[in-house]
C-alpha positions in Angstrom: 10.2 -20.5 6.8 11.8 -21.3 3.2 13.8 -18.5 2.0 14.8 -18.5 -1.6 17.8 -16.0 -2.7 18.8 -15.5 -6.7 21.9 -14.1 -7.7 24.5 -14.9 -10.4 27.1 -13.7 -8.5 28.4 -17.5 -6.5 30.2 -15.6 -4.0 27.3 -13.2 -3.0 25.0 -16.8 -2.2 27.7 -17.7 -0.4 27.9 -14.7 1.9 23.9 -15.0 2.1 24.0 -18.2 3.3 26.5 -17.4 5.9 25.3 -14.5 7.5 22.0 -16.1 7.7 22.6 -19.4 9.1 21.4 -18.6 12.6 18.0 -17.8 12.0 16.4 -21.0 12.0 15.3 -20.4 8.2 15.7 -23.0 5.4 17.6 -20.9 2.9 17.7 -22.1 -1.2 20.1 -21.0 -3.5 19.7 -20.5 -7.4 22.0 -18.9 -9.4 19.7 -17.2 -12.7 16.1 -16.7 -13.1 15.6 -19.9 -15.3 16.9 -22.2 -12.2 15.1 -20.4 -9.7 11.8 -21.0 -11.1 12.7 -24.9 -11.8 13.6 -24.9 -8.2 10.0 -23.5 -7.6 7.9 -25.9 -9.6 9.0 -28.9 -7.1 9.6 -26.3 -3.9 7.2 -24.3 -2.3 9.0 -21.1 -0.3 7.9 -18.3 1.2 9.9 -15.7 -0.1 12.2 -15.3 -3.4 14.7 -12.2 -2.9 16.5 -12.0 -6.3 19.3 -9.8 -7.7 17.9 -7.2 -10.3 20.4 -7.8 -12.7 21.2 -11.2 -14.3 22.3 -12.5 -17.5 19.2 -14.0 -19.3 15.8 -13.4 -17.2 16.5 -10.2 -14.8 15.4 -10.0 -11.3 12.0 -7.8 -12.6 10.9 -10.8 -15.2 12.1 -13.4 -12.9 9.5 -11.8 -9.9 6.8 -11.1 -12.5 6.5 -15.3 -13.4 6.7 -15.8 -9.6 3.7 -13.0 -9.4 2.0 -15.3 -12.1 2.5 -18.3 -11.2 3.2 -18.4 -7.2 1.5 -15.3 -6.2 1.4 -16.0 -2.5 5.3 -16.3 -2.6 6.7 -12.6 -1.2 8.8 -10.8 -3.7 12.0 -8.6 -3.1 14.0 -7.2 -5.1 17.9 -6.8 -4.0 20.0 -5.2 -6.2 23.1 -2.3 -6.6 21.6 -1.2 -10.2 20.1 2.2 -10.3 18.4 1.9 -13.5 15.3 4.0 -12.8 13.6 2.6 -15.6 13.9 -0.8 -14.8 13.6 -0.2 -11.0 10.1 0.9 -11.5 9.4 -1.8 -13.5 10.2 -4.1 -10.9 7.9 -2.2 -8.4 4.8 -3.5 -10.1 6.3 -7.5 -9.2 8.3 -6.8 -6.0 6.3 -6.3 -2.6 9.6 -4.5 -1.4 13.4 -3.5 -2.7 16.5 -2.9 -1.5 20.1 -1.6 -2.8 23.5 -3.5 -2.3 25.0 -4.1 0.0 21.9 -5.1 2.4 22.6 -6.0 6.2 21.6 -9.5 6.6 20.0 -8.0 9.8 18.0 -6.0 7.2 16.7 -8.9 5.3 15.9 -10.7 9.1 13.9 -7.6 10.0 11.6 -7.8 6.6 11.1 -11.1 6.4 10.5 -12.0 10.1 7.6 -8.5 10.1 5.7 -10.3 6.9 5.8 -13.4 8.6 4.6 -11.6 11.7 1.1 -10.5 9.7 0.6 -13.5 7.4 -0.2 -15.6 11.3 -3.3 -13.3 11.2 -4.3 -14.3 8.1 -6.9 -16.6 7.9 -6.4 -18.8 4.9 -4.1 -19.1 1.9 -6.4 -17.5 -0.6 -6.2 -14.5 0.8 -2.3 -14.0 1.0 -2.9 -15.1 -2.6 -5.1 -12.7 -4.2 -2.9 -9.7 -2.0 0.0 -11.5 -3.4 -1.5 -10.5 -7.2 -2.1 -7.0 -6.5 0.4 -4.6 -8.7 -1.4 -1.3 -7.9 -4.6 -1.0 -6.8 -7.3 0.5 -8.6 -7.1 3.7 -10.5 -9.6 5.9 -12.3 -7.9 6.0 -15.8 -8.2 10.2 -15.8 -5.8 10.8 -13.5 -2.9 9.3 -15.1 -4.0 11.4 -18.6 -4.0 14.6 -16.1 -0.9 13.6 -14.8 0.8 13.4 -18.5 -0.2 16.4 -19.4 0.8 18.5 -16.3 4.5 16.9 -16.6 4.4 17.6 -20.8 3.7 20.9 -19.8 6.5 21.3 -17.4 4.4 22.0 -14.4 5.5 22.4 -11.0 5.9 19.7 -8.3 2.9 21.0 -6.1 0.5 20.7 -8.9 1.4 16.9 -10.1 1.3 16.0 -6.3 -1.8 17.5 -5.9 -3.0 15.3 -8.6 -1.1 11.9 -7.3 -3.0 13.2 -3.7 -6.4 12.7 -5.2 -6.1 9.1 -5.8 -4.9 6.6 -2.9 -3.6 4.2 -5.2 -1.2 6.1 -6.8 -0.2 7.8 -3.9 0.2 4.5 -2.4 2.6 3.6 -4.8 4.6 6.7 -5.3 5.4 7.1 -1.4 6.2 3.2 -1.5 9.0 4.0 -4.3 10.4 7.0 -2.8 11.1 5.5 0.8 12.7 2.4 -1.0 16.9 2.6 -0.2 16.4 1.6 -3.9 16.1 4.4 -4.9 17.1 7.0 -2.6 18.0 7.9 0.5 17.6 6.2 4.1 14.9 8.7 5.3 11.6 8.3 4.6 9.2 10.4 3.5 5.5 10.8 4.4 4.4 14.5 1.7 3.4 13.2 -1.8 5.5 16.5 -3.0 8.5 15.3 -1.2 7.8 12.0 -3.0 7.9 13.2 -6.7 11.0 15.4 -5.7 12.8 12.7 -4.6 12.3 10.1 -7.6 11.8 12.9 -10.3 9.8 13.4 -13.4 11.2 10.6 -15.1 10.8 7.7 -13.0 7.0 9.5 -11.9 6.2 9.3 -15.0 7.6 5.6 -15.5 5.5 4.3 -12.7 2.9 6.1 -14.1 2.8 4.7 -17.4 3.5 1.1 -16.2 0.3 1.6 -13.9 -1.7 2.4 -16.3 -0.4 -1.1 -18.4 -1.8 -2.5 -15.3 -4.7 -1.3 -14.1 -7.2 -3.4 -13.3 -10.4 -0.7 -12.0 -13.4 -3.3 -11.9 -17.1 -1.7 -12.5 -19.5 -2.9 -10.7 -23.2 -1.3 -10.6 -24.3 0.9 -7.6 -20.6 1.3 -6.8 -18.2 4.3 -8.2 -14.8 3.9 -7.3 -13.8 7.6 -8.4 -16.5 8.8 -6.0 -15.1 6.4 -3.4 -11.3 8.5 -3.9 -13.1 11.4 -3.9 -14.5 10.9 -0.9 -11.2 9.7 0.3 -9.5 13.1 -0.5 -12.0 15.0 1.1 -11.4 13.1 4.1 -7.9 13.6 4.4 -7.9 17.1 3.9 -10.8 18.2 6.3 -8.5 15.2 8.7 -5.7 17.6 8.3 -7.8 20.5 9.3 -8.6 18.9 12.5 -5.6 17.1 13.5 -2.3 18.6 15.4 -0.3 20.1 13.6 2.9 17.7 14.7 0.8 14.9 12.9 -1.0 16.5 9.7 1.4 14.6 7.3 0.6 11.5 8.7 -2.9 12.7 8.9 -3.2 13.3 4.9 -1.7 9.7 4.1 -4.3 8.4 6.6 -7.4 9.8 4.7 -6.2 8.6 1.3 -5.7 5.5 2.5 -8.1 4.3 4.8 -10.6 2.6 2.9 -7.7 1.0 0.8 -8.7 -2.7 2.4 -12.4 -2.1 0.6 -10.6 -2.0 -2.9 -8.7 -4.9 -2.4 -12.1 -7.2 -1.2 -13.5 -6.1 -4.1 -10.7 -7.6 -6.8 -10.9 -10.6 -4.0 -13.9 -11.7 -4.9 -16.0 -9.3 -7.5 -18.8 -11.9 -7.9 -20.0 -11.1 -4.4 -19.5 -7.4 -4.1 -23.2 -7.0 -5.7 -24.5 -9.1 -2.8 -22.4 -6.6 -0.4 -23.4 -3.8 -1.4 -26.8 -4.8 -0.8 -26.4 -6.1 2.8 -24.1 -3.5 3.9 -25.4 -0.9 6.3 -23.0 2.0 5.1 -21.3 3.6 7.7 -21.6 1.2 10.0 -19.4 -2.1 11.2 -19.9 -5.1 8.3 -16.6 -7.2 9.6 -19.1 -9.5 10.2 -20.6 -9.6 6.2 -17.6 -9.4 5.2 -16.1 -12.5 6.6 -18.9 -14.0 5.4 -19.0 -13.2 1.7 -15.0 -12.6 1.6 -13.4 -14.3 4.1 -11.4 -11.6 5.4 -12.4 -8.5 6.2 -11.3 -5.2 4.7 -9.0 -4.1 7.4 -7.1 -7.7 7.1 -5.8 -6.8 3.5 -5.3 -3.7 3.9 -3.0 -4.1 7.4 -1.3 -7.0 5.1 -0.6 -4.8 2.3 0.9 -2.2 3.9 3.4 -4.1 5.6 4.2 -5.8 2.7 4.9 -2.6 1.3 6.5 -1.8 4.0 4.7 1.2 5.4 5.8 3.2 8.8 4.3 0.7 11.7 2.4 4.1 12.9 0.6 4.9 10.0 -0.7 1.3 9.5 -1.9 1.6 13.0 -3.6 5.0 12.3 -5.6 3.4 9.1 -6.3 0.1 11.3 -7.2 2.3 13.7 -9.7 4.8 12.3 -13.0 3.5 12.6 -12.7 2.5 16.5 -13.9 4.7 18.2 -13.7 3.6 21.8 -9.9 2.0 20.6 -8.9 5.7 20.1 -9.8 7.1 23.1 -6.9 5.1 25.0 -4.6 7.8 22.6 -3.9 11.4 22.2 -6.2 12.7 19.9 -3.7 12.0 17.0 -4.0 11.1 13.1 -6.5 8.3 13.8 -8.8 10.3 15.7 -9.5 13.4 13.0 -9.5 10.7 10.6 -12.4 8.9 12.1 -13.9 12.3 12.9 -13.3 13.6 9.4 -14.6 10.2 7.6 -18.2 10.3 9.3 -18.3 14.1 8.7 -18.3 14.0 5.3 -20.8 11.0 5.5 -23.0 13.1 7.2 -23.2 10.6 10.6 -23.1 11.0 13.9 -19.9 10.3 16.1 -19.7 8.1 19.3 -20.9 10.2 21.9 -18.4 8.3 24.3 -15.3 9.4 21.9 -17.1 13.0 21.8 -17.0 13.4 25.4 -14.1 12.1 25.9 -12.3 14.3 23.4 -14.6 17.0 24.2 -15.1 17.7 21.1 -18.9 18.7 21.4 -18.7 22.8 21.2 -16.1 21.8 18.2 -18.4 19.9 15.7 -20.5 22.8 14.3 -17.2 24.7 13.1 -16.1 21.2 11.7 -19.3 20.2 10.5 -18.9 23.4 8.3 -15.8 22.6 6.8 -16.6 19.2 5.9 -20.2 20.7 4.0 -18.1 23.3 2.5 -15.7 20.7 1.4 -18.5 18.7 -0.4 -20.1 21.6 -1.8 -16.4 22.4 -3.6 -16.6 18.5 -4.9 -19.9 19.0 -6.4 
């Protein structure tokens, strides 16, 4: 494992190298931007952790040539600056971020939980294309909506029920606010908790930079704001369902659990017309799509996640979703009223195993109800 840290600060490099010389890692030293990436064009490493500011190139242009250029490489940003401004910036190039001073046991934990997930991985191209990905897709609207409601002065609830209604976003804003960049230790899991803690001004920053770089694709037969539609309409008839310890969990659950499928598609867009064609919707296509992608959907979006450095849990929930028999070894928790939820509003019929199991069976016309009433309200 090659470890590259960037710093102009000798003395900090120094103190890197020391605390970190019992893990077994090669560790590279550069000292600015300019000879970190010279370093790079005869080195391959796995990750570059670089200070956010630095005389010359700063840590967030330094990442976004690495993006470009070596986008398999993992990107962190480590820095004491709190400029918000900035910070966001580097969001859209760093895969995580963290404030000074950062334990080296810290920097062992994120580094040795990535390399952890990349050994499922079955070939380089994948951690590649994953390695690209800024923000996920976003249906331009919402970020127009979103403007207007914070022009207007509008309160918290109503931008984060907004942010709730696309997974992306959401995605994004929850993976800001739980940064020690930014904030606090504690993380949160409410999208209104999230916009409290970072504020209008760096909302709207991330905002506006994801909208520079959105990259929704259009492909025929295939509507991607009807896919987040259906996502939100998931997680809230999830909620519904779910115990009440675990409806937080439960909403971030239903946004995101198709977020693998976006990520496949931006993998390889010249085959999603042949997918969509071979596809039987609603049912297992692991097996299509490790032929036509090479992955399948729940691979990216496991790999993702940790890279973004989600909650171990609520990976396992979305991971966990569509396996039915896999569920009934738990409490009937996030996971469960997700899968429930997700085939409700598809209109198909549940594993009569996990129904029985559950016993769920005197349950389903009440839920089926809710879910109708929930598309009726989306028509």
């Amino acid at each position: 494992m090659k470890v590259m840290f960037v710093d102009d600060e000798p003395m900090v490099l120094k103190g890197i190298k020391r605390a970190l010389f019992n893990t077994g890692w090669k560790i590279i030293l550069a000292d600015s931007g300019q000879q970190a990436l010279d370093i790079l064009s005869d080195t391959s490493v796995d990750f570059v952790i670089s200070d956010m500011q630095m005389p010359g190139m700063n840590g967030a242009a330094l990442l976004e040539k690495v993006s470009e250029l070596y986008p398999s490489t993992v990107r962190i940003i480590l820095s004491g600056q709190a400029d918000t401004d900035m910070a966001a910036k580097a969001s859209f190039v760093a895969h995580q971020w963290f404030s000074k001073p950062c334990s080296p046991d810290e920097i062992k934990k994120v580094v040795q939980r990535i390399e952890k997930i990349q050994l499922t991985l079955p070939n380089q191209k994948i951690k590649e294309i994953v390695g690209r990905i800024k923000v996920l897709p976003s249906a331009p609207k919402l970020f127009f909506r979103i403007k207007q409601l914070f022009n207007a002065d509008a309160e918290m609830d109503l931008v984060a029920n907004v942010i709730g209604e696309d997974p992306a976003l959401s995605a994004k804003i929850l993976q800001i606010s739980n940064s020690s960049f930014f904030m606090l230790n504690t993380k949160v899991q409410r999208i209104e908790d999230a916009i409290t803690r970072l504020g209008a001004d760096v909302v709207s920053c991330v905002v506006a930079i994801a909208e520079i770089y959105s990259n929704t694709i259009k492909i025929s037969g295939y509507s991607i704001e009807k896919e987040q539609q259906h996502s939100m309409c998931t997680a809230l008839l999830g909620v519904s369902l779910a115990p009440p310890e675990v409806r937080e969990e439960t909403m971030l659950v239903g946004l995101l659990h198709d977020i693998g499928m976006y990520i496949l598609f931006i993998l390889a867009p010249d085959s999603v017309d042949t997918y969509l064609q071979k596809r039987i919707q609603y049912e297992d296509n692991t097996a299509l799509e490790h032929e036509l992608f090479g992955a399948d959907h729940t691979q990216l979006a496991g790999y993702l996640l940790h890279l973004w450095n989600f909650p171990y849990h609520l990976i396992d929930s979305i991971l966990l979703h569509y396996q039915p028999l896999k569920l009934m070894e738990h409490k009937f928790g996030a996971a469960a009223a997700i899968y429930v939820a997700n085939l409700l509003m598809s209109k198909q019929p549940l594993n009569e195993d996990f129904v029985a199991h559950f016993q769920l069976l005197e349950k389903l016309p009440d839920w089926e109800k809710r879910a109708e009433k929930l598309a009726q309200n989306q028509e």
